[in-house]
C-alpha positions as CSV (number, residue, x, y, z in Angstrom):
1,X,0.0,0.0,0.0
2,X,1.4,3.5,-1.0
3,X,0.4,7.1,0.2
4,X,1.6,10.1,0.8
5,X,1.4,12.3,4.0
6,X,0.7,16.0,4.0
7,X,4.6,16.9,4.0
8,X,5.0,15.3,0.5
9,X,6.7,12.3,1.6
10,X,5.7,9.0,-0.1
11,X,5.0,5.8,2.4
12,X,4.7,2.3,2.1
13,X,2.9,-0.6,3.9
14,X,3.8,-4.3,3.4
15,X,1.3,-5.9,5.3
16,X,1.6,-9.7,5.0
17,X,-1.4,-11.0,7.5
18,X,-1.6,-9.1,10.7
19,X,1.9,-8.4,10.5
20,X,3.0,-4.8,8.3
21,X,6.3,-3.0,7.3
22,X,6.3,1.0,7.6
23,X,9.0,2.1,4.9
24,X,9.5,5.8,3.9
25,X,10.5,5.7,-0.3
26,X,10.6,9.3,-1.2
27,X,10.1,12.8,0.1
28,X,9.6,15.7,-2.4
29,X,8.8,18.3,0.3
30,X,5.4,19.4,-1.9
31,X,1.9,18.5,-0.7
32,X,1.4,15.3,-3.0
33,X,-2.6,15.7,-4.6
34,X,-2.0,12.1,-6.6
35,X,-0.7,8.8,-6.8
36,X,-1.1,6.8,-10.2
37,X,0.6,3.4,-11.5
38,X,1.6,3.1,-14.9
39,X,-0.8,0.2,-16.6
40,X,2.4,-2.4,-16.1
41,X,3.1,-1.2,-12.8
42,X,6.5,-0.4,-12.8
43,X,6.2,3.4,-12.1
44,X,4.3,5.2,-10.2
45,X,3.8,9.2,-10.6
46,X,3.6,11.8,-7.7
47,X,1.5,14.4,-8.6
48,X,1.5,17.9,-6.9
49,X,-0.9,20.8,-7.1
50,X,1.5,23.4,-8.3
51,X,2.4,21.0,-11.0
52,X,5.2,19.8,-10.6
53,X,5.6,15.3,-11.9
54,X,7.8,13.0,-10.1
55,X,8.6,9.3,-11.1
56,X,9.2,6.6,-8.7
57,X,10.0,3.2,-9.5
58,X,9.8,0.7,-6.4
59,X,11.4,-2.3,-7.5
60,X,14.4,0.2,-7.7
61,X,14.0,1.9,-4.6
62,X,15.4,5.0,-5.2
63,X,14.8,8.3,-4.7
64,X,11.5,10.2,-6.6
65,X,13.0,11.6,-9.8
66,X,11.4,14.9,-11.1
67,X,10.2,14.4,-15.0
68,X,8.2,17.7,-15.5
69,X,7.8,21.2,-13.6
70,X,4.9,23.4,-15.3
71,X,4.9,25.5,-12.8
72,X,1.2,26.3,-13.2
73,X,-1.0,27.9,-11.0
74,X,-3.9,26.2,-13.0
75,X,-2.6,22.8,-13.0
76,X,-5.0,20.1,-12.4
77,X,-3.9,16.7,-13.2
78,X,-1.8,14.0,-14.9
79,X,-1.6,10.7,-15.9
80,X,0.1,7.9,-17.8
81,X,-0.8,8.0,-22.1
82,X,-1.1,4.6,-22.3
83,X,0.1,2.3,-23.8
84,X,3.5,1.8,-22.3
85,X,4.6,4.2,-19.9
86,X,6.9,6.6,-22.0
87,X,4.1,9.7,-22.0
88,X,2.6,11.8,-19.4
89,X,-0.9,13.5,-19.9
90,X,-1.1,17.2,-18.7
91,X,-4.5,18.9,-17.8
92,X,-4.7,22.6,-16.7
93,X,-8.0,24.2,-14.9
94,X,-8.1,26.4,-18.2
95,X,-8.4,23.1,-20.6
96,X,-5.4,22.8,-21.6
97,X,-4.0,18.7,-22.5
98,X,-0.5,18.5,-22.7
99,X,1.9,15.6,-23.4
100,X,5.8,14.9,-21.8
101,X,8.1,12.5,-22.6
102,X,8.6,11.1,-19.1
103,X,12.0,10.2,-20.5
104,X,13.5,13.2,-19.9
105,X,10.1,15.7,-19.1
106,X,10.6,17.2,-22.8
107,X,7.3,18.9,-23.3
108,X,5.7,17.2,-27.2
109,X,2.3,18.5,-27.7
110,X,-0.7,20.7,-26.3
111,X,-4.3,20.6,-27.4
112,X,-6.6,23.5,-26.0
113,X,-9.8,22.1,-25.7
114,X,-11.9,25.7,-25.1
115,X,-13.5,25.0,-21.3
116,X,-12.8,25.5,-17.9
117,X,-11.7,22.2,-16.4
118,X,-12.5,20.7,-12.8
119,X,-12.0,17.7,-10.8
């Protein structure tokens, strides 16, 4: 089980019956607003509200690496463009879809769709 605490730090549980493991993976010191797999399950984004995308990949256990930093007050969400797990999808408040190479966070394409956007 994976979540993050208020403080942007990333936790995980291994529970394994009534027994369970406490084990701190990442802290990005930004309020984390989302937590999504990619569809194989290898990576897992950190989402913040000021937009800002981390990558984490457990069975590496290393630190959260920072792919994308759009630095948007209107940024709403993001998410894997499946398939495979080489794209991120972008969403502003102001409708705004944009796609990243998570590769190296290299901004490829926007699409304005002409509405507001909300969760």
């Amino acid at each position: 089980l994976y979540f993050s605490a208020q403080e942007g730090i990333l936790i995980f549980y291994h529970i394994k019956d009534l027994q369970y493991e406490i084990k701190i993976c990442a802290d990005i010191s930004q309020p984390i607003s989302s937590l999504i797999f990619s569809p194989d399950y290898t990576s897992l984004l950190l989402v913040t509200d000021q937009g800002t995308v981390y990558s984490y990949r457990p069975a590496h256990s290393g630190e959260a690496v920072k792919l994308l930093d759009t630095s948007s007050s209107c940024f709403l969400a993001a998410d894997f463009l499946t398939p495979g797990n080489n794209y991120c999808v972008s969403v502003t408040t102001l409708g705004e879809v944009q796609v990243w190479s998570l590769e190296d966070g290299t901004f490829l394409s926007k699409l304005n769709l002409g509405i507001e956007v909300h969760v």
